[in-house]
Structures are given as structure tokens and as C-alpha cells.
C-alpha positions in Angstrom: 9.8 -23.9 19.4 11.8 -24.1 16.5 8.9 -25.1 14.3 6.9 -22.4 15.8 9.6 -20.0 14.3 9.5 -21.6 11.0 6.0 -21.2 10.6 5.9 -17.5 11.3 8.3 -17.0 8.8 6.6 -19.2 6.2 3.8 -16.8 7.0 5.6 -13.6 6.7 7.2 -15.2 3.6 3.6 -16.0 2.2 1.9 -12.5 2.7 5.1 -10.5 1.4 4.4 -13.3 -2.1 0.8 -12.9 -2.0 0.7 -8.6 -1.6 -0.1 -7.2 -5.2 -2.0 -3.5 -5.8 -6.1 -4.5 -5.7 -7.7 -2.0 -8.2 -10.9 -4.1 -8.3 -12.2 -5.2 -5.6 -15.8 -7.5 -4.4 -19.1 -6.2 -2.9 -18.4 -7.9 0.2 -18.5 -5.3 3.4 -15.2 -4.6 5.2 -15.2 -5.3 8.8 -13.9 -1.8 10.2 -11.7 -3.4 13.0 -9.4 -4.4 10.0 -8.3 -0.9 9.2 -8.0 0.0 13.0 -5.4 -3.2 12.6 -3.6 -1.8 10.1 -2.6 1.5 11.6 -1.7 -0.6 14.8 0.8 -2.5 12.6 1.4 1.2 11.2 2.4 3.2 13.9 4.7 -0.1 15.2 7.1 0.2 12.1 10.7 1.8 11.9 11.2 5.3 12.0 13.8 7.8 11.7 15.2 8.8 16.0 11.7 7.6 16.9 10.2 10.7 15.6 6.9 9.3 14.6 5.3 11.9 11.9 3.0 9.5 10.6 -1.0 10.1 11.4 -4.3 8.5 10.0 -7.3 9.2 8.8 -10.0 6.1 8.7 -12.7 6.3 6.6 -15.4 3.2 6.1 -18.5 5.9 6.2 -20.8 4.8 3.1 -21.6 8.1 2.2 -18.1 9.4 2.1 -16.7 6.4 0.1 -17.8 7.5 -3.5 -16.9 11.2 -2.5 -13.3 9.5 -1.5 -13.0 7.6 -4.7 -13.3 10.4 -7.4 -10.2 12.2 -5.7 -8.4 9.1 -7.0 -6.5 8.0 -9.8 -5.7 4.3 -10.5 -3.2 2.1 -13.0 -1.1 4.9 -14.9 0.4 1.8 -17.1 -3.3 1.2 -18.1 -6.5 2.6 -19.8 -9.8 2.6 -18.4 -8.7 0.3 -15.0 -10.2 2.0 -12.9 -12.8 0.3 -10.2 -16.2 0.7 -12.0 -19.5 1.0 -9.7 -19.7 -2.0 -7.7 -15.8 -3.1 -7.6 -14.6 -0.1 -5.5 -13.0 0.4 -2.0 -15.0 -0.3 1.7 -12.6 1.7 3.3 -9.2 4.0 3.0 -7.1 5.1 5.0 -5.5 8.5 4.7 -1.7 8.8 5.2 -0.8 12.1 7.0 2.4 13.8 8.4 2.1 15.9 11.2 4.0 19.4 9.9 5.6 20.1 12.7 7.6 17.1 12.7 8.3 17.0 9.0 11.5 16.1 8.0 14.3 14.7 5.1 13.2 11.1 6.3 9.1 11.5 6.1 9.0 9.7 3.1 10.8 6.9 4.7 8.9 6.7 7.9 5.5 6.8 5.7 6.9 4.3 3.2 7.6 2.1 6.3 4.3 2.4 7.9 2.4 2.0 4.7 4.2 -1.6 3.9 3.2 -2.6 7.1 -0.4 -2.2 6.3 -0.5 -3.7 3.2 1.0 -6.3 4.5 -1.4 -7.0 7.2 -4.0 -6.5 4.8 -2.6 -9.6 3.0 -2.3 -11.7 6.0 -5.6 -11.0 6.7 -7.0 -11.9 2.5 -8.1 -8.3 2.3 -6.7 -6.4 -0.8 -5.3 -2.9 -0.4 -3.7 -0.4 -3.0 -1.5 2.3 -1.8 -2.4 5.5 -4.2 -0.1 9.1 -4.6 -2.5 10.1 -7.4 -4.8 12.0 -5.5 -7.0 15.1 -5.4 -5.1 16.3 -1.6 -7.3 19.5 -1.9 -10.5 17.7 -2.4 -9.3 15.2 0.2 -8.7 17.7 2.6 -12.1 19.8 2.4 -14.3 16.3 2.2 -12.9 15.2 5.5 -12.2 18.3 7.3 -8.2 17.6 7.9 -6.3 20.6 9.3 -3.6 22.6 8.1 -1.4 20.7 10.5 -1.0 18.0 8.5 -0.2 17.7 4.9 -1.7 14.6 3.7 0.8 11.8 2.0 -1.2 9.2 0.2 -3.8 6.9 0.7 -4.3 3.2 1.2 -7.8 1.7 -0.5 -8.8 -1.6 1.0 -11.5 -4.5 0.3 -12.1 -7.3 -0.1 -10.2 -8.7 -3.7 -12.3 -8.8 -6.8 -8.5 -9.6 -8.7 -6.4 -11.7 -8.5 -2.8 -10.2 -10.3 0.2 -12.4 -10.3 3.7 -11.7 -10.1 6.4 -12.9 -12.6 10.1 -12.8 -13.0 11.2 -9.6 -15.6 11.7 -10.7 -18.9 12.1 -8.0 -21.3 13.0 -4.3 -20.7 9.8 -2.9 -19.1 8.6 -3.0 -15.9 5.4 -2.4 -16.5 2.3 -4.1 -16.0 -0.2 -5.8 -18.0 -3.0 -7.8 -18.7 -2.8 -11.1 -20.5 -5.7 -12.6 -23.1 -7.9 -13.7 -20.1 -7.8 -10.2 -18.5 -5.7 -11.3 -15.1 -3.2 -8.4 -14.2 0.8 -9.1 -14.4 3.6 -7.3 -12.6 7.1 -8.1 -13.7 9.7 -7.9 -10.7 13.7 -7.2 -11.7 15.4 -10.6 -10.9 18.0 -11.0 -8.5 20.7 -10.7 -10.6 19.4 -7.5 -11.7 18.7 -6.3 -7.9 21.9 -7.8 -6.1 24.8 -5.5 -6.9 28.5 -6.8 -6.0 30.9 -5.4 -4.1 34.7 -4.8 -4.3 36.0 -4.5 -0.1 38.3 -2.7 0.7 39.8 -3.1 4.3 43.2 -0.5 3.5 41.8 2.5 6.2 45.1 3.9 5.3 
């Protein structure tokens, strides 16, 4: 039993490692029960009193995936990264909040449920990029999405056609790049940089 444990967290451990932003991804077809698994692992994360503003959008149509991907933006750090013909998304999914339920913690609750479906795209060897640069009024009219919601972000998924690699902060930026062979780097603040200390205090007086 207790190897059983260890295992499951060696597997969390190893999809948390292995979860970078795909911008480029391969020809190869999505199967569309993938994305229906992500908003399952979606709509089971944390969220503010139980509230549950968080709604979805799939879309895997081929004729609405080209109109999906010119309301996008991709790599702000870099020029001319963006997916050409060939190396874009087999599916998104659209991250809405239901209005009505709209509160200070939305941002949270959507935060929450969008880790969890990257994540399970990386257990699963798909690549996913979660994108806020996006066209919300194209969005909107292509796909017919009501007033009700306002719409969040959006989650691009595929197969990988990258393979980026993290790497322990060494210099002042955080931002990434690509090295002479053209494979993507994302430096990550080390944990001496992350891990602040702390000076108790038990006097309530």
C-alpha cells in the first residue's frame, strides 16, 4: 500500500516537472475524450465556499479551429513564435465565468481549475498552453457564447511538437528563450528566492 502511495506521488511529482507552455505542437489528431477529461479534473479543483463559477467551452471542430486560432496571441517574450500552419492546436478549451456568480476570488477559482487541466494534459503526454491574449469579442461571436458568461482565457491542446525545458534562474530575467539549437528555456526563481522566512511571534498580548 505504501508503495502504491509512493508511486502516485512520483507521478504527480513527474507531470507537475514535465508541464511547460506547448506553442508548437504535431499533426497528430487529438482524441476528443481528452478534453472532456480535462474539464472533469476542472470542475473537481478548489474553489472559493464551493461557489463554482467556472464553465467550458470545447471546441475540436476542424473548421472552427483556424477561426479559434487567429483570436490568439502566443510568446510575448518572443518574435515570430507563433504556431505556423501545420504546428497549431486540435482542440481548446474556452475558460468561462458564469456572471452571476462573479466574484473577488474568480480569478482564483479559474486559476485553480486551469492548473488542473494542464496538468492532466501532461499526465496524459498531450501539450496544452493556457493563453489571456485573446480576441474575447471574436471569441464570443465565432462560438455563439452568451452574455451570461464573460469569457476568461483559453487552454490550446495537442499533441507536442516542442520540447522546452526548465532551468534554475540564473541572472535577473525571468524570461524565456531559445538556445543555439532552437529548444525553448524557462528560467524558474530558486528556492531561496521563493521561500521567504519568518520571525514568530507567539506574545497575543
Amino acid at each position: 500500500m505504501l508503495l502504491e502511495k509512493e508511486r502516485t506521488v512520483m507521478d504527480l511529482m513527474e507531470a507537475i516537472g514535465r508541464r511547460r507552455s506547448i506553442r508548437h505542437f504535431s499533426p497528430e489528431p487529438l482524441n476528443n475524450y481528452d478534453l472532456y477529461e480535462m474539464v472533469q479534473a476542472a470542475r473537481l479543483a478548489p474553489q472559493a465556499a464551493n461557489v463554482q463559477p467556472v464553465r467550458y467551452c470545447i471546441v475540436h471542430q476542424p473548421q472552427l479551429l483556424e477561426p479559434m486560432f487567429e483570436c490568439t496571441k502566443w510568446a510575448g517574450y518572443l518574435e515570430n513564435y507563433a504556431p505556423a500552419e501545420g504546428c497549431r492546436p486540435k482542440g481548446y478549451i474556452v475558460v468561462l465565468i458564469e456572471e452571476k456568480l462573479k466574484s473577488r476570488w474568480t480569478d482564483v477559482d479559474a486559476g485553480a481549475c486551469v492548473e488542473n487541466m494542464l496538468l492532466t494534459a501532461a499526465s496524459k503526454g498531450l501539450g496544452a498552453c493556457w493563453l489571456g491574449a485573446i480576441d474575447r469579442d471574436k471569441i464570443r461571436h465565432l462560438l455563439g457564447i452568451s452574455d451570461e458568461y464573460s469569457i476568461h482565457s483559453l487552454v490550446a491542446v495537442g499533441h507536442p511538437g516542442e520540447d522546452p525545458v526548465w532551468e534554475e534562474k540564473d541572472s535577473d530575467s525571468i524570461k524565456y528563450y531559445l538556445d543555439d539549437a532552437g529548444r525553448l528555456h524557462v528560467p524558474k526563481r530558486r528556492m531561496g528566492e521563493i521561500l521567504v522566512p519568518i520571525t514568530p511571534n507567539l506574545d497575543q498580548k
